[in-house]
C-alpha positions in Angstrom: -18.8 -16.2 -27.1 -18.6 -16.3 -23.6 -21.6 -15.7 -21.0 -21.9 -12.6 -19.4 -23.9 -10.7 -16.8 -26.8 -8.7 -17.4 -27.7 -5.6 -14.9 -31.0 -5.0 -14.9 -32.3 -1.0 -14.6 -34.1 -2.2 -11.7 -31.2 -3.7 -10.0 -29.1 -0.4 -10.7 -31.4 1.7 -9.6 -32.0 -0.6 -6.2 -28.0 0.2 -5.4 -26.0 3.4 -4.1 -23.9 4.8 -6.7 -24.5 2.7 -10.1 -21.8 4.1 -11.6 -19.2 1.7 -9.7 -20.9 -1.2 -11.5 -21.6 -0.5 -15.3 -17.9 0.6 -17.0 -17.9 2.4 -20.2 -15.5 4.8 -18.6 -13.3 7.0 -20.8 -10.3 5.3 -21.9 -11.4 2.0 -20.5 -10.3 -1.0 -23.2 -12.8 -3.0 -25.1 -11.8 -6.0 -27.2 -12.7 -9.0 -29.0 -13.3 -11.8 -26.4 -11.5 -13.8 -28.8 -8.2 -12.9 -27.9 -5.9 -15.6 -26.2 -5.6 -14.7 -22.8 -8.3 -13.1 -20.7 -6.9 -11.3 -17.4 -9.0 -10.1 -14.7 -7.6 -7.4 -12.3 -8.6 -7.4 -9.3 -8.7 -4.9 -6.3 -10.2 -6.0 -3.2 -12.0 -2.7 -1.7 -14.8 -0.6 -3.7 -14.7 1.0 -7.0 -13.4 4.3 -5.8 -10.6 2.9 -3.8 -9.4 0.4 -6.9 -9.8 3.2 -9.2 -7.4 5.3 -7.3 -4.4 2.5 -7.3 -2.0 3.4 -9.8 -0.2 0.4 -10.5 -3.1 -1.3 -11.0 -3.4 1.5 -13.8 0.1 0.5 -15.2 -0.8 -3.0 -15.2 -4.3 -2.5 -16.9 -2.6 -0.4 -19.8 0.4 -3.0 -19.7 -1.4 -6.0 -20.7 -4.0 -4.1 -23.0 -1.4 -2.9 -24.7 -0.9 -6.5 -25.8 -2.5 -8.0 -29.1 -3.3 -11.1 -27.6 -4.5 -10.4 -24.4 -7.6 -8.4 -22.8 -7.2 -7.1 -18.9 -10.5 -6.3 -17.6 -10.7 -4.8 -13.6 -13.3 -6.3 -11.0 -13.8 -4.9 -7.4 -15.7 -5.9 -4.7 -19.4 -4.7 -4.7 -20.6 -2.2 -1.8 -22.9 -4.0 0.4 -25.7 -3.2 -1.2 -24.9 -4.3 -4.5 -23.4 -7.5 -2.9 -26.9 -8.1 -1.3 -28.5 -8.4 -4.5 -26.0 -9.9 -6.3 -26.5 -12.7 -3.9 -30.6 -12.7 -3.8 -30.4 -12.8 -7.9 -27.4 -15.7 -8.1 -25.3 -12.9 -10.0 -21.5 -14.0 -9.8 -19.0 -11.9 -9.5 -18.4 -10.2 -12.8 -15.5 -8.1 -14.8 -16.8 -4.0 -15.7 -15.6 -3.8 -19.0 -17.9 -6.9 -21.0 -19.9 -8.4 -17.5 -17.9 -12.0 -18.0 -18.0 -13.7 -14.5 -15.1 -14.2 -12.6 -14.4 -17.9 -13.6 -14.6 -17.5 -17.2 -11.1 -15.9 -17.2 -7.6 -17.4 -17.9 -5.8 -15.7 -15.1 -7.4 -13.7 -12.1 -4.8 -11.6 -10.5 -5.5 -9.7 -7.0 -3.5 -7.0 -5.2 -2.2 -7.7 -1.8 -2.1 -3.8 -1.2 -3.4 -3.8 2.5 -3.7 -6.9 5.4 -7.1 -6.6 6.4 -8.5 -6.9 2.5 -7.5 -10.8 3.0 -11.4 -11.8 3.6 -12.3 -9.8 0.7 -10.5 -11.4 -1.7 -12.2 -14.6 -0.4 -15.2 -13.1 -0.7 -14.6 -12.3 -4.3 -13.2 -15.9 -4.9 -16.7 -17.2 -3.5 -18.8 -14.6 -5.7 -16.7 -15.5 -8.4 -17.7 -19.6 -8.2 -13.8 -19.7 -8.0 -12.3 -22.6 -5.7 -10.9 -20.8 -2.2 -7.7 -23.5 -2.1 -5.4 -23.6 -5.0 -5.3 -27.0 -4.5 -8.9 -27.6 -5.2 -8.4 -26.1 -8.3 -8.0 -27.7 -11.5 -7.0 -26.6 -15.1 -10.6 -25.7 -15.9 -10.5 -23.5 -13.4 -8.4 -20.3 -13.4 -5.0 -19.3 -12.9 -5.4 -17.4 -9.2 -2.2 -15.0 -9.0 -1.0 -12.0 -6.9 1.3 -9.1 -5.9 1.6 -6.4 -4.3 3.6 -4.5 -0.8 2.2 -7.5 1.1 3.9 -10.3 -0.9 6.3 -9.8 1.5 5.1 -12.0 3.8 1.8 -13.5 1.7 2.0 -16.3 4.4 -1.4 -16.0 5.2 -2.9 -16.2 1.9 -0.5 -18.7 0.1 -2.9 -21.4 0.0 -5.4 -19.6 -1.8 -2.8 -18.8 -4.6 -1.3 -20.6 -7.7 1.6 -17.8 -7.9 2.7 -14.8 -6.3 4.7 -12.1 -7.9 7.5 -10.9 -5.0 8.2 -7.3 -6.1 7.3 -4.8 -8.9 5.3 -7.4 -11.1 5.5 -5.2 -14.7 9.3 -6.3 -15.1 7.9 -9.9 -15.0 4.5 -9.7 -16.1 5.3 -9.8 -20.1 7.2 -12.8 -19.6 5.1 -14.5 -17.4 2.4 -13.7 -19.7 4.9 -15.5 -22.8 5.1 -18.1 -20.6 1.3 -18.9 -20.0 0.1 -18.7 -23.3 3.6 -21.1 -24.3 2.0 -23.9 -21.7 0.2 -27.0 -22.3 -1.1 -27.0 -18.3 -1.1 -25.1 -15.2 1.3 -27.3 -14.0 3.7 -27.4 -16.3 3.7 -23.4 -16.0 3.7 -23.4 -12.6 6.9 -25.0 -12.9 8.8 -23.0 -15.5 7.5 -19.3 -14.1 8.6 -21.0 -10.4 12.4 -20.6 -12.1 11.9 -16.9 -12.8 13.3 -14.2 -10.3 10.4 -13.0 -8.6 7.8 -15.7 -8.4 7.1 -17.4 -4.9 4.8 -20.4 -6.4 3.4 -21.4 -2.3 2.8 -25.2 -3.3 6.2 -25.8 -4.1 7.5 -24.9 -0.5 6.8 -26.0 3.2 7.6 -24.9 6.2 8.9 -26.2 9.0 8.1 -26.9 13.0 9.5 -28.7 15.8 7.5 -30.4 18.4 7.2 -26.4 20.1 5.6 -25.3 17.3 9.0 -23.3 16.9 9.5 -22.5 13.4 12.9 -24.4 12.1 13.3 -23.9 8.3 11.6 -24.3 5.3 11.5 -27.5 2.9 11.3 -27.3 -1.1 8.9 -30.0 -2.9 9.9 -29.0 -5.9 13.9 -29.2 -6.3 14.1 -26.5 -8.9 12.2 -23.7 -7.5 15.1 -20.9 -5.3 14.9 -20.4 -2.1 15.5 -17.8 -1.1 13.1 -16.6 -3.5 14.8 -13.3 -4.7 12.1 -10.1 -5.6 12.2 -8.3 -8.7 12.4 -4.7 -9.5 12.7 -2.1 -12.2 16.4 -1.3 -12.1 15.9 2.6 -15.0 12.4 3.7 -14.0 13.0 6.2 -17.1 12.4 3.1 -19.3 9.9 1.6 -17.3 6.4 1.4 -18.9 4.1 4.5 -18.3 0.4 4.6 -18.7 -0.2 7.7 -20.5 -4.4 7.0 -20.9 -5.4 6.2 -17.5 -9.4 5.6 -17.5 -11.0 8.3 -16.3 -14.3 7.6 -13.5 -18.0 8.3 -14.5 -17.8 9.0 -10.6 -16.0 10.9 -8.0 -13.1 8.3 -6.4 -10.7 8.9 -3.5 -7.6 10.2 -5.5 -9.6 12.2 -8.6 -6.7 13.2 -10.5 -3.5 12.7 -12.8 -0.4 11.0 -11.3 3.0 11.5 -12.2 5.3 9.0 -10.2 8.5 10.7 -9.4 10.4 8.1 -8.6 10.3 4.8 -6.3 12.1 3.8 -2.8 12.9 6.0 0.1 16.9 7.0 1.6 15.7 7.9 4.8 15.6 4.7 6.8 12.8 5.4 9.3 12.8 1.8 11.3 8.7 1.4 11.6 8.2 2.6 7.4 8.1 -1.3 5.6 7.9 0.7 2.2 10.9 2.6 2.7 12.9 -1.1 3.2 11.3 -3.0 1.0 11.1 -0.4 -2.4 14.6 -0.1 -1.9 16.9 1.4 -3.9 16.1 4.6 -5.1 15.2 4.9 -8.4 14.1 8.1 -10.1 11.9 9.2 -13.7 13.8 11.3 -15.4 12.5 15.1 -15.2 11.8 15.6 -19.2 10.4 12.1 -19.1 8.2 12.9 -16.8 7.3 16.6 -18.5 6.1 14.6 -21.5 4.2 12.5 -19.4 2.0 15.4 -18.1 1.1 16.4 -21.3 0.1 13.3 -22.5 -2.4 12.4 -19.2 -4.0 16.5 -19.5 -5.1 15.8 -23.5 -6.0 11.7 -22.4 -8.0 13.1 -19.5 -8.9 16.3 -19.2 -8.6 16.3 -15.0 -8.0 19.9 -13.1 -5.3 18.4 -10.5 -1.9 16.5 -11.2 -0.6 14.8 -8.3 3.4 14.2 -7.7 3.9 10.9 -6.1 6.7 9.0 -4.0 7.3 8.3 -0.7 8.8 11.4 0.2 7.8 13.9 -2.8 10.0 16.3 -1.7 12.7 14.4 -2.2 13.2 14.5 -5.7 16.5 15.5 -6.7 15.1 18.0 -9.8 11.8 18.9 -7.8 12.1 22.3 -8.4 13.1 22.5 -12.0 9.9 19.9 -12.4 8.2 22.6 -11.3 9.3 25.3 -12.9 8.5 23.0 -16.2 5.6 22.0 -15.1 3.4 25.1 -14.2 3.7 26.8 -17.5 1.7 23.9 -19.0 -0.7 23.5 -15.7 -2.1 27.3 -15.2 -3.7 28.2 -18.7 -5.5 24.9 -18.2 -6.4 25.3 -14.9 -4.7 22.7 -13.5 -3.4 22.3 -10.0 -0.6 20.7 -8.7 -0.6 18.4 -5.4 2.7 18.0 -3.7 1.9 15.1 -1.5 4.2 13.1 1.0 6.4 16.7 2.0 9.0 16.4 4.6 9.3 19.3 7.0 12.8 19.0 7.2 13.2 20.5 3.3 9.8 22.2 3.5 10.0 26.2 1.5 7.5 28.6 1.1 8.8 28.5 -2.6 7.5 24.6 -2.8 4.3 26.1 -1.3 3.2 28.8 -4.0 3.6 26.2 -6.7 1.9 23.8 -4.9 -0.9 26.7 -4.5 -0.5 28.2 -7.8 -4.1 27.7 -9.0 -5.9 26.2 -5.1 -4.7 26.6 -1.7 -5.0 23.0 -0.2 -4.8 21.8 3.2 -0.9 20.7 4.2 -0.2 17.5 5.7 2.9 16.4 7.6 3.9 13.2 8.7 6.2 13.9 12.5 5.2 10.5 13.8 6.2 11.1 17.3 6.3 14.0 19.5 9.8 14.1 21.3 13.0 14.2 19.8 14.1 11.3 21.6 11.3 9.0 20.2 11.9 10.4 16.3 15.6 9.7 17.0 14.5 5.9 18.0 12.3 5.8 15.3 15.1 7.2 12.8 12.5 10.6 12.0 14.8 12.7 11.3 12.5 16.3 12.0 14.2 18.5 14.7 11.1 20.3 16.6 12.7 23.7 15.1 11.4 22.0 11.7 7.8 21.4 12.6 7.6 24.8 14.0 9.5 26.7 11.1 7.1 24.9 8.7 4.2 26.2 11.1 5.2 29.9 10.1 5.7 29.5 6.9 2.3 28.0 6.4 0.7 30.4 8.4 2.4 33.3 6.9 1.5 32.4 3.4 -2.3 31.6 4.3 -2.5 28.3 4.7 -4.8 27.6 7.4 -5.6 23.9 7.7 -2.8 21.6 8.8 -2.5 18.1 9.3 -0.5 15.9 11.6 0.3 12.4 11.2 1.5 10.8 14.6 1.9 7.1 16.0 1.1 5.6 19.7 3.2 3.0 20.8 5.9 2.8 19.1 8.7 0.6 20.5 10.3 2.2 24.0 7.4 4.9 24.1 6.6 6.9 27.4 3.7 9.0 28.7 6.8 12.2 28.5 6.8 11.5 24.5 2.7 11.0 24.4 2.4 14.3 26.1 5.3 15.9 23.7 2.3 15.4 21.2 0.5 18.1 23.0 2.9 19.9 23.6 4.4 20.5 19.6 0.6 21.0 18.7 0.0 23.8 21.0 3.6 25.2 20.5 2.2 25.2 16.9 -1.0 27.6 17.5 1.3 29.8 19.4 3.0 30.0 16.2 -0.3 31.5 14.7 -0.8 34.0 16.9 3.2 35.4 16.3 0.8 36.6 13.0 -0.2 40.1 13.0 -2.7 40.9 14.2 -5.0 41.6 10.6 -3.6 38.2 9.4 -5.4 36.1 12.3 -9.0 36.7 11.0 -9.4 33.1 9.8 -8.7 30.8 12.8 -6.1 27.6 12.0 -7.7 23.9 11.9 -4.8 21.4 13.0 -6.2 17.7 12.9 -3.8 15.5 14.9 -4.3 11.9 13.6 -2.9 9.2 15.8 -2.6 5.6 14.7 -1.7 2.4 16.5 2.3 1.2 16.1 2.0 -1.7 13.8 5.3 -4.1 14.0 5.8 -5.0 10.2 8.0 -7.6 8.3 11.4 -6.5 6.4 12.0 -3.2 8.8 14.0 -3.0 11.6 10.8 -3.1 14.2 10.1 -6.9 12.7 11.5 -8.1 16.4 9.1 -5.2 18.1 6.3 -6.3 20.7 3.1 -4.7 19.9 1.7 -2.5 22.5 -1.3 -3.8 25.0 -4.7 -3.0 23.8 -5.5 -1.7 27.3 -2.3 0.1 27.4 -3.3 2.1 23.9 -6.5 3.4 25.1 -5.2 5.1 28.2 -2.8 6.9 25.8 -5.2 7.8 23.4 -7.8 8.8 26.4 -4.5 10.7 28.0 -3.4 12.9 24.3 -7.5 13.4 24.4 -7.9 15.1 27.3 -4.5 17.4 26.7 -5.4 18.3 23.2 -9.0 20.0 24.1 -9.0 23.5 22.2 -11.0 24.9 19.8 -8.4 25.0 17.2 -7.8 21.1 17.4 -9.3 17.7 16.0 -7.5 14.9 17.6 -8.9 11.6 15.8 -7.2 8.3 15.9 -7.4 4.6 14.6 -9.3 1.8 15.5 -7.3 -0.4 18.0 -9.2 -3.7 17.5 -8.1 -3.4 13.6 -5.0 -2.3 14.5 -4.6 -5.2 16.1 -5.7 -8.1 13.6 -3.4 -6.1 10.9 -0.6 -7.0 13.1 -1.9 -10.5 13.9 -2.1 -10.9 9.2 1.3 -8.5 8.7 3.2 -11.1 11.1 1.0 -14.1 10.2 1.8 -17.7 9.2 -0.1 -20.3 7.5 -2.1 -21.3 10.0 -4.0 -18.1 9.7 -5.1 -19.7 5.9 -8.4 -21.7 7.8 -8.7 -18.6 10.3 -9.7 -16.3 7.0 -11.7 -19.2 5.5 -13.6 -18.8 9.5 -14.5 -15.4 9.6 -15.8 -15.5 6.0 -17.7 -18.1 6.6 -19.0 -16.1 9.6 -19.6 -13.5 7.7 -16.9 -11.2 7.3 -16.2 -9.6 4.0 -14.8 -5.9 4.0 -13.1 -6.1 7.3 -10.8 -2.8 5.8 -14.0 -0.7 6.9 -15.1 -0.1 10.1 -19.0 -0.9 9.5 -18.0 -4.4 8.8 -15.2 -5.1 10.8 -16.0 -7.5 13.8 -12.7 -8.1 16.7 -15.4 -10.8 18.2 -15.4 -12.7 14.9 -11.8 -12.7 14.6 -10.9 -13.8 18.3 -13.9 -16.2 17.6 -12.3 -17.9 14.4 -8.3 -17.8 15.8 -9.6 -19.6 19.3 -11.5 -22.2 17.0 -8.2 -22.5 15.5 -6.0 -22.8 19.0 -4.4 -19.6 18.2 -4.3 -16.4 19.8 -4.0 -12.4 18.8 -0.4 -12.6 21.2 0.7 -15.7 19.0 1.4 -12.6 16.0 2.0 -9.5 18.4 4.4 -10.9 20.9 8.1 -9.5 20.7 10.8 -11.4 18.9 14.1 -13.0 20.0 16.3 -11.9 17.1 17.5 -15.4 16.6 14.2 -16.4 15.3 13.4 -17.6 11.9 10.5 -15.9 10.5 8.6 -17.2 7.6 8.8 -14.4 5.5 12.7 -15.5 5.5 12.3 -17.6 2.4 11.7 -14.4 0.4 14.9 -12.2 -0.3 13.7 -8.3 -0.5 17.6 -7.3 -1.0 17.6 -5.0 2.5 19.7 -8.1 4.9 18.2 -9.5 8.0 22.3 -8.3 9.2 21.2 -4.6 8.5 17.7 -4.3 10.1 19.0 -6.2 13.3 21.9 -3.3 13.0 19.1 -0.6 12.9 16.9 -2.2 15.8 19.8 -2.1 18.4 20.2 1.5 17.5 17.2 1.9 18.2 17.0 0.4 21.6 20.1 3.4 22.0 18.1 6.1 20.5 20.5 6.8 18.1 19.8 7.8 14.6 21.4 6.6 11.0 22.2 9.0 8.4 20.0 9.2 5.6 21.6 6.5 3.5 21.7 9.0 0.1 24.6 10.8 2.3 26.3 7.5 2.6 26.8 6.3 -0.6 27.5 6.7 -3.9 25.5 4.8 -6.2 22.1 4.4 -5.0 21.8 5.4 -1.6 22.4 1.6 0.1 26.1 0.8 -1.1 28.3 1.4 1.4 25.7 2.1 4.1 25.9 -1.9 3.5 21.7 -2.4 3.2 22.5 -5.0 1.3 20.2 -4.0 -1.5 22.8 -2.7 -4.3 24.9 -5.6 -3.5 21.8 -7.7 -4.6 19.8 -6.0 -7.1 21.0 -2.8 -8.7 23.1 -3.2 -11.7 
């Protein structure tokens, strides 16, 4: 039997929300502690974030499903909770039986989002877990992680034993086979290393000349690939579905069921790093996904059922879907959300299902406000789209809408910052082409704006990032032209903006910067309350590095040391998309291209590679 934790009622009732902190949730999985492999998952953000990740809710029912292992989640403690954690010596501990961090076999984290990097330190240290894998030994355990940023987990490598490049269920069964199959951590280490998908850090190096110009990269163990290739589930139809999600004892940011339509993105927009790297399309099959709706209403019992993908809308048997769906929603009550909807296929039809049973706000992601700019960004909405949406919204009683827009994106001017402006107020005039009696209720339009980020794998990889100074006098300039009563105008945080870019295009070297600013007391530098840009500057000088060492453009020549991972999408095809870029011109949606998956003979490179 294995030590555990013990939470006090005066410690729970010391902390905000004790609900994050004691499990027993509906559907949640208990087990014998017995069984041969322990697995703790772990998100790096608060309960309700975690709870709201969905494959961390495959993954969970995925290896419970097993007879021989037991997956319990652990997320980092709110600040109040981690305060007295830290007074009382309590260490970092799973929800489901309290067992600390380092009493489990394998501890595997999600690289969902750049600036959770500390974090996951942090949980290392609360967990009495060695920060270096290679201060780790076999009685330690097995550090692993995945995730959209194992793209480029440069930063982070030396802090893990193994990192899972692409859509980890494929491989987690076998890697799982594998580990209980091993007499060390070495010797598996060595065999998963062999597997398509695993990037195993200590096996590779890379390389510099005496410019510090990165030259290549050097295996030091002759068996492991390089490039190493990602993996991906080719029939999402057969892929595994959790049907008993655990339902919260408290409210979380996404409180609902989730069907996931299907994965990957056609549409090539040359800033989106999802919509390269989830490449190719790959859709659930309609009736599959029917029978997956009624299983999560009886598992759960939730009033909304959310449709997921990168661009919902863009399901090929949405409106059948539908149509099947709402029979079984309405006598129950339940709504359904149509997230992620382009305006460029947007119908008042999609809009009464969506609003069947609760009128929600609408969101709409434009991204830029000229033409020009969307064409160099590869955003296919025409200005007549935005506007058409406007009235149909309008017309049908929505009254809340939300824009989604970025500054600085690569050749941006002050004519396309004040194009913002200009779309939102052409927007509100289309309110007032309402009759008269239909203008009672005033709109709300929230215009959020956030900071160009260049990212790895798309076509913007080469892009310099735009001056700090240079950002605010655009944001102070769409400020002072979106004044109305009718308009919200919030944007991001610059400074964070800014150390994303610095951990999206990062290196190794950043490894000791993350181990500085915990150790200056960083820990959830996702959130604004505890973010500090001081701190960061502060730990990357210590380190003779510098924010423009990350941010700086790219000669396209240049190596990059995410190039030792394959993705699929070719370094060829994003250089092809980034001049077009620099000539405003647009690609076709690559579904209208091709014949098999929606990259074949738009020459992406990705069915080439991976689709069978």
């Amino acid at each position: 039997m294995r030590k555990t934790v013990h939470l006090s009622n005066a410690l729970l009732r010391a902390v905000e929300k004790p609900s994050r902190y004691v499990g027993g949730e509906w559907n949640s999985v208990i087990k014998d502690d017995t069984v041969k492999t322990r697995f703790a998952l772990c998100f790096p953000d608060i309960y309700e974030i975690g709870m709201s990740n969905l494959a961390l809710s495959i993954l969970y029912q995925q290896i419970n499903a097993r007879d021989d292992c037991w997956c319990e989640r652990v997320y980092q403690p709110a600040a109040d909770m981690r305060q007295k954690m830290q007074e009382q010596d309590i260490p970092l501990f799973s929800l489901e039986s309290k067992t600390p961090l380092s009493a489990f076999d394998i501890v595997g984290f999600t690289l969902q989002y750049e600036l959770s990097y500390v974090t996951i330190l942090d949980m290392l240290r609360s967990g009495a877990i060695p920060l270096y894998s290679k201060d780790r030994t076999d009685n330690d355990p097995l550090v692993i992680a995945g995730g959209p940023c194992a793209v480029n987990a440069e930063p982070v490598a030396d802090f893990f034993d193994l990192i899972v490049v692409g859509e980890a269920e494929l491989l987690l069964e076998t890697l799982l086979d594998l580990w209980a199959a091993s007499e060390s951590k070495t010797s598996f280490l060595e065999k998963a290393s062999r597997l398509e998908g695993v990037y195993v850090p200590a096996f590779y190096e890379d390389l510099y000349d005496r410019d510090g110009k990165l030259t290549g990269f050097h295996k030091l163990n002759e068996d492991a690939p390089l490039p190493i290739k990602r993996t991906l589930v080719k029939d999402l139809s057969q892929a595994f579905l959790p049907l008993r999600p655990i339902v919260p004892n408290s409210e979380i940011v996404h409180d609902r069921m989730v069907l996931e339509l299907f994965r990957g993105c056609t549409r090539g927009c040359r800033f989106c790093q999802a919509g390269q790297i989830y490449r190719p399309v790959r859709e659930r099959d309609k009736d599959t996904l029917v029978r997956q709706a009624k299983s999560l209403m009886d598992a759960t019992g939730y009033d909304e059922l959310g449709l997921l993908s990168l661009s919902t809308s863009d399901y090929s048997a949405l409106e059948t879907l539908t149509d099947d769906l709402l029979p079984l929603l309405t006598p129950r009550g339940v709504n359904l959300s149509l997230p992620s909807l382009r305006l460029d296929n947007f119908s008042f039809d999609l809009m009464k299902k969506a609003s069947s049973t609760r009128k929600a706000g609408l969101t709409f992601a434009i991204e830029a406000g000229s033409e020009r700019l969307r064409n160099r960004i590869n955003k296919n909405i025409r200005e007549d789209d935005v506007l058409e949406a406007a009235r149909i919204a309008f017309s049908g009683g929505w009254r809340t809408l939300k824009f989604y827009l970025m500054l600085g994106l690569p050749g941006e001017t002050d004519e396309d910052v004040d194009a913002i402006s200009d779309i939102v107020f052409k927007v509100i005039d289309a309110y007032y082409e309402l009759p008269p009696a239909e203008r009672r209720k005033p709109p709300t339009i929230t215009v959020s704006a956030s900071f160009f980020i260049p990212k790895p794998w798309t076509p913007f990889q080469w892009a310099k990032m735009l001056p700090e100074d240079e950002y605010d006098r655009r944001v102070k300039r769409l400020t002072e032209r979106l004044r109305h009563r009718f308009i919200r105008f919030n944007w991001h945080d610059r400074d964070m903006a800014v150390i994303e870019a610095v951990l999206a295009r990062g290196d190794r070297r950043l490894a000791p910067v993350l181990v500085s600013v915990l150790e200056r007391g960083g820990t959830q530098d996702s959130w604004r309350e505890h973010f500090s840009y001081e701190r960061w500057l502060d730990a990357l000088a210590g380190h003779g590095l510098t924010t423009d060492d990350y941010t700086r453009g790219r000669e396209t020549s240049e190596l990059f040391v995410w190039d030792k991972i394959d993705i699929g999408v070719t370094k060829r095809f994003l250089q092809r998309e980034w001049d077009l870029a620099g000539e405003d011109c647009m690609s076709h949606d690559c579904m209208t291209e091709c014949l098999h998956c929606g990259a074949n003979r738009f020459n992406c490179g990705v069915c080439l590679t991976h689709a069978g």
